[in-house]
C-alpha distance (Angstrom), angle and dihedral (degrees) to the residues before:
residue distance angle dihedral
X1 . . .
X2 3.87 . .
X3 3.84 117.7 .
X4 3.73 145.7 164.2
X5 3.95 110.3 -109.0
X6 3.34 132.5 -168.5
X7 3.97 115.3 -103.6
X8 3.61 91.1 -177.5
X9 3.48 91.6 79.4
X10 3.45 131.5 83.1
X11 3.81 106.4 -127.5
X12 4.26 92.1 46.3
X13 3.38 89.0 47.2
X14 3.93 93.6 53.8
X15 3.96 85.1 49.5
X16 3.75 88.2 55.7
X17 3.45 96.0 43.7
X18 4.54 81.3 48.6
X19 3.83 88.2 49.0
X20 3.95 88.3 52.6
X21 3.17 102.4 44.1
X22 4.01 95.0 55.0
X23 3.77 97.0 34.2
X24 3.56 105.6 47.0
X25 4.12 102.0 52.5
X26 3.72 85.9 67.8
X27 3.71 88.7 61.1
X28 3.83 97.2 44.3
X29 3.67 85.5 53.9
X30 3.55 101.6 44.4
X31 3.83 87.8 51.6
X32 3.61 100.1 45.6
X33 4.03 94.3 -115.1
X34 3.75 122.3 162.9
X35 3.63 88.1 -177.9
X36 3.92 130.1 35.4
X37 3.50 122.5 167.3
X38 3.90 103.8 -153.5
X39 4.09 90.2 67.5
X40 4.37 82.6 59.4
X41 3.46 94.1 62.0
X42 3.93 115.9 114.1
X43 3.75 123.8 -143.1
X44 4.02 82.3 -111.5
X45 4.05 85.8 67.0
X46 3.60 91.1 59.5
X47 3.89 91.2 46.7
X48 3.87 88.2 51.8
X49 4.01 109.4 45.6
X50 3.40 119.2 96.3
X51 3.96 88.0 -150.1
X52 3.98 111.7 118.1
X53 4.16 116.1 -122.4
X54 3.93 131.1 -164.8
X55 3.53 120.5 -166.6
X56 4.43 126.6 -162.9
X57 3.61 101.1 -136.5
X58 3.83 123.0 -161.0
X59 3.67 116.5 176.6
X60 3.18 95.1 9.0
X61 3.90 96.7 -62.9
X62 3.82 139.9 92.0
X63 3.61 107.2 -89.1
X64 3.91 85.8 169.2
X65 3.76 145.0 -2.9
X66 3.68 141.4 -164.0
X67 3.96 121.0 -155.2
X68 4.10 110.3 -148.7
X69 4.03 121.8 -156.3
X70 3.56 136.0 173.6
X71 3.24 115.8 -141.0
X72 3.83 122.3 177.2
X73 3.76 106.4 -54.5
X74 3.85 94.3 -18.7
X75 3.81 140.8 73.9
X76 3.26 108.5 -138.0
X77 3.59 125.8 -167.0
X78 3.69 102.1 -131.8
X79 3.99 98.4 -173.1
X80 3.65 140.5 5.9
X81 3.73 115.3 -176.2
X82 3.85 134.6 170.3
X83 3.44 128.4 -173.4
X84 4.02 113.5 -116.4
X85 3.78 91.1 -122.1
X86 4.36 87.5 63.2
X87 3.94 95.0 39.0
X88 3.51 126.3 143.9
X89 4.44 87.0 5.4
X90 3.72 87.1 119.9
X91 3.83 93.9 -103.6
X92 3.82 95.7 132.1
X93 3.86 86.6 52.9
X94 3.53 89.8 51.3
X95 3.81 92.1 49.0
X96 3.71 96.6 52.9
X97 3.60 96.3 48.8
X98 3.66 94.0 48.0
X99 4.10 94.2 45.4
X100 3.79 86.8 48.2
X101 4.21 93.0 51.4
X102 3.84 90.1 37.0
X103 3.69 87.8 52.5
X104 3.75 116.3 34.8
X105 3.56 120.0 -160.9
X106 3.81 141.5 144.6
X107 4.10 87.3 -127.7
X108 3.78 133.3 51.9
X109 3.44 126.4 175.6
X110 3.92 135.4 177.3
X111 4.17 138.4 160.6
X112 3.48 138.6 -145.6
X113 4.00 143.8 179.2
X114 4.42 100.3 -83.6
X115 3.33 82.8 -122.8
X116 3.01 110.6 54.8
X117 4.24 100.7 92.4
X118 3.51 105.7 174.1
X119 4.19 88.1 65.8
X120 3.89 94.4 37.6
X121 3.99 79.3 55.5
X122 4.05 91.2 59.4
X123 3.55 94.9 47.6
X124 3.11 99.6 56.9
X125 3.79 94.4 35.1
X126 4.49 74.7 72.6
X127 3.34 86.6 47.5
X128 3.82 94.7 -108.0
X129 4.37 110.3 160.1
X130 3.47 125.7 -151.2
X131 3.29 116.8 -104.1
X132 4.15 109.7 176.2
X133 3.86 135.4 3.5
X134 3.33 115.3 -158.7
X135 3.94 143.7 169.9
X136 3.86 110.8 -125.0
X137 3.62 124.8 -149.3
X138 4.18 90.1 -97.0
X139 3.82 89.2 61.2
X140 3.64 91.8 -113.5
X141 4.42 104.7 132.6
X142 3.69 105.9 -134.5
X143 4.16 133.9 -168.3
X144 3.65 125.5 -163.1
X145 3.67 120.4 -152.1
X146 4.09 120.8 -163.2
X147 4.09 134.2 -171.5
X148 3.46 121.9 -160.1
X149 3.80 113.6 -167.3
């Protein structure tokens, strides 16, 4: 079941903060990343953004979430994690379809580490097309993919 929770509060931000902290080391490995910023945020950063997150819970716990922000004319999907016990289940599918229904738009937009495949894969499984690679500041290369429907 996918639903909106509330990141204000304390306890779903600590599951967020959970979530990150066990999906997101798969990425920095798979990419070859001696620094990634998403494993430094706090559960106080997830309190304080104004971005929008849904979570697929099974037993009671996030076994995936997607973070939702609008930004200028696009919403982009600023994080889509899974937790390595629920991988390849379909969740992220399930997460992108529902963020994209939930929040109707003519543009989408979302980033991820180049190397990182498996995601590049999904996005363009929605027909999302990269639009920009990049090399941040971190030394982590990135590519942004768009959709405009």
């Amino acid at each position: 079941m996918i639903e909106k929770v509330d990141h204000k509060g304390e306890e779903v931000a600590q599951q967020l903060y959970s979530i990150w902290q066990a999906s997101y080391p798969v990425e920095k490995e798979m990419i070859g990343a001696e620094v990634f910023p998403p494993l430094d945020r706090t559960i106080l950063d997830f309190q304080s953004t104004e971005n929008v997150f849904y979570a697929c819970i099974v037993n009671d716990e996030f076994a995936g979430v997607i973070e939702v922000a609008r930004i200028e004319d696009y919403i982009h999907l600023q994080s889509l994690v899974v937790h390595p016990a629920h991988f390849r289940k379909g969740i992220a599918t399930a997460l992108i379809k529902h963020a994209m229904k939930t929040h109707a738009n003519a543009k989408y937009s979302v980033e991820t580490g180049f190397e990182n495949v498996p995601a590049k894969r999904l996005y363009e499984s929605f027909a999302f097309r990269e639009t920009k690679v990049y090399d941040t500041d971190y030394g982590v290369k990135k590519i942004r993919f768009e959709i405009k429907l």
